[in-house]
Phi, psi and omega in degrees: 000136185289165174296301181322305174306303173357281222273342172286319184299276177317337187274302166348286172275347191225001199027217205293335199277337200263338192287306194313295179329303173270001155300329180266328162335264208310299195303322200222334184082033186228162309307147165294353199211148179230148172237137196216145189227064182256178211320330204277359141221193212248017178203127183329170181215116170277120191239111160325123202272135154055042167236183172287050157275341201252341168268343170313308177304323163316310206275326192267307181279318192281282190278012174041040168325314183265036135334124160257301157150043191245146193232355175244027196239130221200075163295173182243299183238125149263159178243126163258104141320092198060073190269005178021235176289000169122357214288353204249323184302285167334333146305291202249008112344315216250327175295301197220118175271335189280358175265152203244107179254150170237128185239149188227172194179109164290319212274145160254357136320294182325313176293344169318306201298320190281316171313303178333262190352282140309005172260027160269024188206109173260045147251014182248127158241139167267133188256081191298104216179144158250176172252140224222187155227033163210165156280127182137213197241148179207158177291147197225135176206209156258134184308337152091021182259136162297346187253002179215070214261005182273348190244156140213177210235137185272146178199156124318141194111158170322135175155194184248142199303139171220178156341142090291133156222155171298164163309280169338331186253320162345289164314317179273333167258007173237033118107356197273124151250348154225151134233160197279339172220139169234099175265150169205127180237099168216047184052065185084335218253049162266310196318299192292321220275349208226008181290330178220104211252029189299303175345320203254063150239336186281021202249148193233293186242142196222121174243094168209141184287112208246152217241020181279018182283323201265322217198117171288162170082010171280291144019247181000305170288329178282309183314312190303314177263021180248014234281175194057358154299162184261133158221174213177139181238157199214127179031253195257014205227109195244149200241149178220133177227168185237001180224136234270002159316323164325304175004267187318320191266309166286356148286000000 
């Protein structure tokens, strides 16, 4: 993005306060953080100056992308899988206030973002960790896509360490016996998250972004554990659902 769409894009959203921010960014590398409260939620939503943070708050909190269109559907426990700065937890904080979310987030700036982000809402815990298909540790780096220099991807190899965990140790430890929603973003690592998929028999709706571009076979690997879900794709985003409000909404 040119520096102009950039200050227009900020202006856009946040008007002279989102011009000022990012001018003195570029200008001084000050302020770092922009705050923004709009109706659709019940708490500032904190956003990083010159990151995917601000545009994740369009696509997700403004134009609400991760909408499931299920209208009877009324979860208890969510799960967000790679919840980066909180923008898809905090969607759905707010979507269903009566649900009890566990949010995971490997990067640690990102996990900073998310604690922030969330900690006016004592149905969220956040979890610093990636999901794995094994437990104990893994390299953690940037996915090297140009068009994304905020994600990253969890390997095997030299690097710097973070959390590894199964779904399955996930589940035991934050106390969840099944779940009703799974967003899941994790650069690829569906391949690892989903090789011992016995979990997804408690799971009713599955939101997720699949990464085979970074890793073949996340397609694959998700379809293979979903089987008998209803499934639809929506912009970057494919949905699997076992319940039957899907009918509709996937037709």
């Amino acid at each position: 993005m040119g520096i102009s769409a950039g200050v227009q894009g900020y202006y856009q959203l946040f008007g002279i306060r989102g011009l000022f921010a990012i001018s003195s960014f570029r200008l001084f590398g000050a302020p770092k953080e922009i705050s923004a409260k709009p109706s659709v939620v019940k708490h500032p939503v904190h956003l990083r100056v010159r990151t995917s943070d601000v545009s994740l708050y369009k696509d997700i909190i403004l134009r609400k992308e991760y909408e499931l269109g299920l209208p009877n559907f009324s979860p208890r426990t969510i799960v967000d899988a790679g919840a980066n700065s909180g923008m898809a937890t905090l969607y759905y904080a707010n979507r269903y206030p009566n649900a009890r979310i566990v949010a995971v987030e490997p990067e640690p700036s990102n996990y900073a973002a998310l604690v922030k982000n969330v900690s006016s809402y004592p149905n969220v815990f956040p979890i610093h960790a990636a999901l794995w298909n094994r437990d104990g540790q893994i390299s953690l780096g940037p996915t090297g896509l140009d068009d994304d220099k905020w994600a990253f991807k969890t390997f095997e190899g030299n690097g710097p360490k973070v959390r590894s965990i199964t779904m399955q140790t996930l589940m035991s430890e934050a106390n969840i016996e099944s779940i009703d929603l799974l967003k899941m973003d994790v650069e690829g690592a569906e391949v690892e998250a989903f090789e011992e998929s016995s979990w997804t028999s408690g799971v009713q709706v599955i939101v997720i972004e699949l990464h085979d571009h970074i890793k073949p076979g996340c397609r694959a690997a998700v379809s293979a554990a979903a089987k008998g879900f209803r499934q639809w794709e929506r912009g970057e985003m494919t949905f699997f659902a076992r319940i039957a409000d899907a009918t509709a909404v996937a037709s």
